[in-house]
Backbone as numpy.savetxt, mean C-alpha at the origin, in Angstrom:
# Nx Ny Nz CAx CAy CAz Cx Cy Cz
-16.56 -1.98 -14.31 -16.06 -2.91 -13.30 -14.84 -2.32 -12.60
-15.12 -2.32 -10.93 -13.85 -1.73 -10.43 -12.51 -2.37 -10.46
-11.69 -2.44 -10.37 -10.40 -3.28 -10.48 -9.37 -2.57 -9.95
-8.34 -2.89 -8.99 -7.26 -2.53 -8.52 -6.09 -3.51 -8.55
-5.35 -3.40 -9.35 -4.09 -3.73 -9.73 -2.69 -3.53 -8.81
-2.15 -4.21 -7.35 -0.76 -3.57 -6.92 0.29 -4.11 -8.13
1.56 -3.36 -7.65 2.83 -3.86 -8.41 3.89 -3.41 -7.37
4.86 -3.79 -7.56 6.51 -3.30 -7.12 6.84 -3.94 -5.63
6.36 -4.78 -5.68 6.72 -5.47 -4.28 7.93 -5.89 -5.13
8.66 -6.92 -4.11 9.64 -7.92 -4.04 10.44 -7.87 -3.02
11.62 -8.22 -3.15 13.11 -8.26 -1.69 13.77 -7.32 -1.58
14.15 -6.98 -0.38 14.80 -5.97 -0.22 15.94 -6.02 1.36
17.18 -5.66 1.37 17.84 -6.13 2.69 16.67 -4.47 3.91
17.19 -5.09 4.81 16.91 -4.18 6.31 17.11 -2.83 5.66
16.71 -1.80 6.03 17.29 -0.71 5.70 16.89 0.28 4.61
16.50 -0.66 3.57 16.37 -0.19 1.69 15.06 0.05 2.41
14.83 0.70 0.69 13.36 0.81 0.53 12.62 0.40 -0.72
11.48 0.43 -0.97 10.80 -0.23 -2.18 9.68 0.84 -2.59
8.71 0.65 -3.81 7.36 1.27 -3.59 6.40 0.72 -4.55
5.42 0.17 -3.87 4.62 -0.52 -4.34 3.74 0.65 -4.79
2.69 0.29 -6.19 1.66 1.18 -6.79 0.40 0.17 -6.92
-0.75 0.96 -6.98 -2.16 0.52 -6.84 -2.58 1.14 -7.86
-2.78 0.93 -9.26 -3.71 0.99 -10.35 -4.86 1.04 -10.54
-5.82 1.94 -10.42 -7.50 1.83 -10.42 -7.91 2.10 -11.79
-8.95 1.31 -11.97 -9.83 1.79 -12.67 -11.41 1.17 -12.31
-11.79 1.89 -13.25 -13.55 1.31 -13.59 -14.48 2.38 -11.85
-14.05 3.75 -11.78 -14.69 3.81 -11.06 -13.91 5.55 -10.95
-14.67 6.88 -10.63 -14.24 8.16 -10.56 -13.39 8.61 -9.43
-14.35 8.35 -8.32 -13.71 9.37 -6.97 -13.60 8.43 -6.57
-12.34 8.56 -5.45 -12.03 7.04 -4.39 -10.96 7.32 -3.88
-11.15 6.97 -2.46 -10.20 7.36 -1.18 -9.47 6.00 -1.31
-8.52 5.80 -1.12 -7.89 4.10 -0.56 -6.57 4.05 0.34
-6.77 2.58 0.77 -6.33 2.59 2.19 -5.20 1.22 1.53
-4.12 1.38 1.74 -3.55 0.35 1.66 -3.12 -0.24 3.25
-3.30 -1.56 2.99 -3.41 -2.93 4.33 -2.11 -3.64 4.13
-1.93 -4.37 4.95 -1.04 -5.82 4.90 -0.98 -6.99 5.56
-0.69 -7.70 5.23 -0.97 -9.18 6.08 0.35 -9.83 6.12
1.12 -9.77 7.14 2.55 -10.22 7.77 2.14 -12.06 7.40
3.16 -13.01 7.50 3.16 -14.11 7.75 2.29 -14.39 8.48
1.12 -15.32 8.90 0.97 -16.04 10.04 -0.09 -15.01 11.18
-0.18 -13.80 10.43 -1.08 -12.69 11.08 -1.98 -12.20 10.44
-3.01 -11.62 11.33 -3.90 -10.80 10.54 -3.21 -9.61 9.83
-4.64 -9.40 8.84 -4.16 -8.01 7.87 -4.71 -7.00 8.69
-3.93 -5.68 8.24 -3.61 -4.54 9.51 -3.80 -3.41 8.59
-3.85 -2.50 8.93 -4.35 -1.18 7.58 -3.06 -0.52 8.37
-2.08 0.27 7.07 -1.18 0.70 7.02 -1.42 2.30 6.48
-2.35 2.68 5.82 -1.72 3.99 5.21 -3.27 4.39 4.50
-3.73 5.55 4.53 -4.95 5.66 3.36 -4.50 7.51 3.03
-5.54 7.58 2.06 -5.08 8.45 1.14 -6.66 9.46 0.66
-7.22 10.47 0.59 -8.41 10.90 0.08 -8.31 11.49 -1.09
-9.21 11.32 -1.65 -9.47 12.39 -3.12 -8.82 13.32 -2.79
-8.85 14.02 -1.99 -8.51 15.60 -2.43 -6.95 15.58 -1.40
-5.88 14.40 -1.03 -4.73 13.72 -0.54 -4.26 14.19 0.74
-5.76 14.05 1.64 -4.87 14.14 3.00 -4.50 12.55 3.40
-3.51 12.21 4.20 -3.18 10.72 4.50 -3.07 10.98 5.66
-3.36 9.45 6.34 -3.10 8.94 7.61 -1.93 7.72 7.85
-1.61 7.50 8.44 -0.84 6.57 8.60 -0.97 5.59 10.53
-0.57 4.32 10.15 -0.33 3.39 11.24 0.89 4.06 12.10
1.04 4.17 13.15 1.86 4.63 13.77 3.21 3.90 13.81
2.94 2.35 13.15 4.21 1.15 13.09 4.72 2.05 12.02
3.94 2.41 10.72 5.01 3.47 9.51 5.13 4.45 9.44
4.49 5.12 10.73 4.84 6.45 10.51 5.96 7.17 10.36
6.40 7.73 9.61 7.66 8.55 9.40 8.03 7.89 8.46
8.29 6.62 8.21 9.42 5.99 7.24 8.29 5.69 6.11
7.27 5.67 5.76 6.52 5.03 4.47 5.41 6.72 4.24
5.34 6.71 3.02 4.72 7.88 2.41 3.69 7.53 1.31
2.49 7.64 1.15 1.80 7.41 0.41 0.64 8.65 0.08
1.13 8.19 -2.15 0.64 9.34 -2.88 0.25 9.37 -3.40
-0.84 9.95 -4.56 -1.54 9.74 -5.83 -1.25 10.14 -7.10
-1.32 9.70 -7.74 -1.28 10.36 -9.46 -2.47 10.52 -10.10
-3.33 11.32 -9.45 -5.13 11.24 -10.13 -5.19 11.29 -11.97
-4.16 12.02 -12.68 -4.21 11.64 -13.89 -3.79 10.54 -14.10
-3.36 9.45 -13.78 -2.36 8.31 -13.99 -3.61 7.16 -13.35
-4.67 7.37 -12.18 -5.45 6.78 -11.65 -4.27 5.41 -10.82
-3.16 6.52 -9.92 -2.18 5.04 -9.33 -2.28 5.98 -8.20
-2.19 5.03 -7.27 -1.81 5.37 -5.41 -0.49 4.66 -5.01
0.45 5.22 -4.68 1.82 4.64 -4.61 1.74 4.53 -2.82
2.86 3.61 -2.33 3.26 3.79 -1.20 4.72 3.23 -0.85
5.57 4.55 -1.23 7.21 4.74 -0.97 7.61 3.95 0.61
8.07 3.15 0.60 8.15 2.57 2.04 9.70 2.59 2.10
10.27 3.58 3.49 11.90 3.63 3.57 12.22 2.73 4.99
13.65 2.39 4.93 14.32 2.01 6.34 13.40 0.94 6.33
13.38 0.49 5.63 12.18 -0.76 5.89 13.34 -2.27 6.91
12.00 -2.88 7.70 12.59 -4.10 8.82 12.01 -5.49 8.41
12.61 -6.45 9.17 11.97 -7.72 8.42 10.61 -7.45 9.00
9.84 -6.67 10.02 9.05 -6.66 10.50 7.85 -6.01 9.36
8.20 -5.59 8.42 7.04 -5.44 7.31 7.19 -5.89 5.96
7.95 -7.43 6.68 7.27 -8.35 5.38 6.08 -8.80 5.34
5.54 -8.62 4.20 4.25 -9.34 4.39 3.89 -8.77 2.90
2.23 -9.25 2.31 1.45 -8.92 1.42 1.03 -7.96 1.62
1.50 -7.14 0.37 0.70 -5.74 0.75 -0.75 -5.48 -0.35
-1.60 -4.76 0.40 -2.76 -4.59 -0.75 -3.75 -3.69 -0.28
-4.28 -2.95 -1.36 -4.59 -1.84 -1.60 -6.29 -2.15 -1.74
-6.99 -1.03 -1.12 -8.41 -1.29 -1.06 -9.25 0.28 -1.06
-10.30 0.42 -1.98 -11.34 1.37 -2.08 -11.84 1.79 -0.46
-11.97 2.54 -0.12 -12.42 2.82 1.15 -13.81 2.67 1.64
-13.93 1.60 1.98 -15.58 1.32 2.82 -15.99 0.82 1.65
-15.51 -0.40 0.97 -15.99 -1.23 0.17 -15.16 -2.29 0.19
-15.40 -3.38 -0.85 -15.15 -4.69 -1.07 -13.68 -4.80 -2.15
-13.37 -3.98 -2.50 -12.79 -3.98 -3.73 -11.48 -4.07 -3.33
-10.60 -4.83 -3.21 -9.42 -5.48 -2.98 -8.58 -5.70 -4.11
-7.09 -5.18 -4.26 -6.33 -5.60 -5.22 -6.12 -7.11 -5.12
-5.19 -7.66 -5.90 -4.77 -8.95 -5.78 -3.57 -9.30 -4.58
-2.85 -7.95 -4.49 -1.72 -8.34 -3.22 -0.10 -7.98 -3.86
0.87 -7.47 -3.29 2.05 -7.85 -3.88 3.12 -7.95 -2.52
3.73 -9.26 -2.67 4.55 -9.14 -1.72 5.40 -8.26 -1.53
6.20 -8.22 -0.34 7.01 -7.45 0.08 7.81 -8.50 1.42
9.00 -8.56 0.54 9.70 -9.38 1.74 11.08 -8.66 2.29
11.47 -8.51 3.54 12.46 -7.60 4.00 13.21 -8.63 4.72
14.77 -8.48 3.86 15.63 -9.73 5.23 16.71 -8.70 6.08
17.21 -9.43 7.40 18.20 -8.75 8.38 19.43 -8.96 7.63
């Protein structure tokens, strides 16, 4: 059974940074894309990652958020710096071109 686990959200002022991790199991090879869903908005894909770790990124994080793997550890991190209230929201992590959705971890940023 596949399962993806986030962690390390919480608060943080303007500026800081945080880094949320994505825990996999129940499954070998797998690209993933971590998303987010702001207040009151749709969810938006932020960052993905491939087996063999080339990444892309949203052009809203580009530069300031970095996302990485630990293939022995089976975790996908995503270091987010200079962070704005503008990427508060739920963040969550997803298998690429499938269904498989973590549970979510917030991330709230105040001015």
């Amino acid at each position: 059974q596949v399962q993806l686990v986030e962690s390390g959200g919480g608060s943080v002022q303007a500026g800081g940074s945080l880094r949320v991790s994505c825990a996999v199991s129940g499954i070998r090879d797998w690209n993933i894309n971590w998303y987010r869903q702001p207040p009151a908005k749709e969810r938006e894909w932020v960052a993905g990652i491939t087996i063999g770790g080339l990444t892309k990124y949203a052009d809203s994080v580009k530069g300031r958020f970095t996302i990485s793997r630990d293939n022995a550890r089976k975790t996908v991190y995503l270091q987010m710096n200079s962070l704005t209230p503008e990427d508060t929201a739920v963040y969550y992590c997803r298998i690429a071109n499938t269904d498989k959705w973590g549970q979510g971890t917030q991330v709230n940023v105040s001015s």
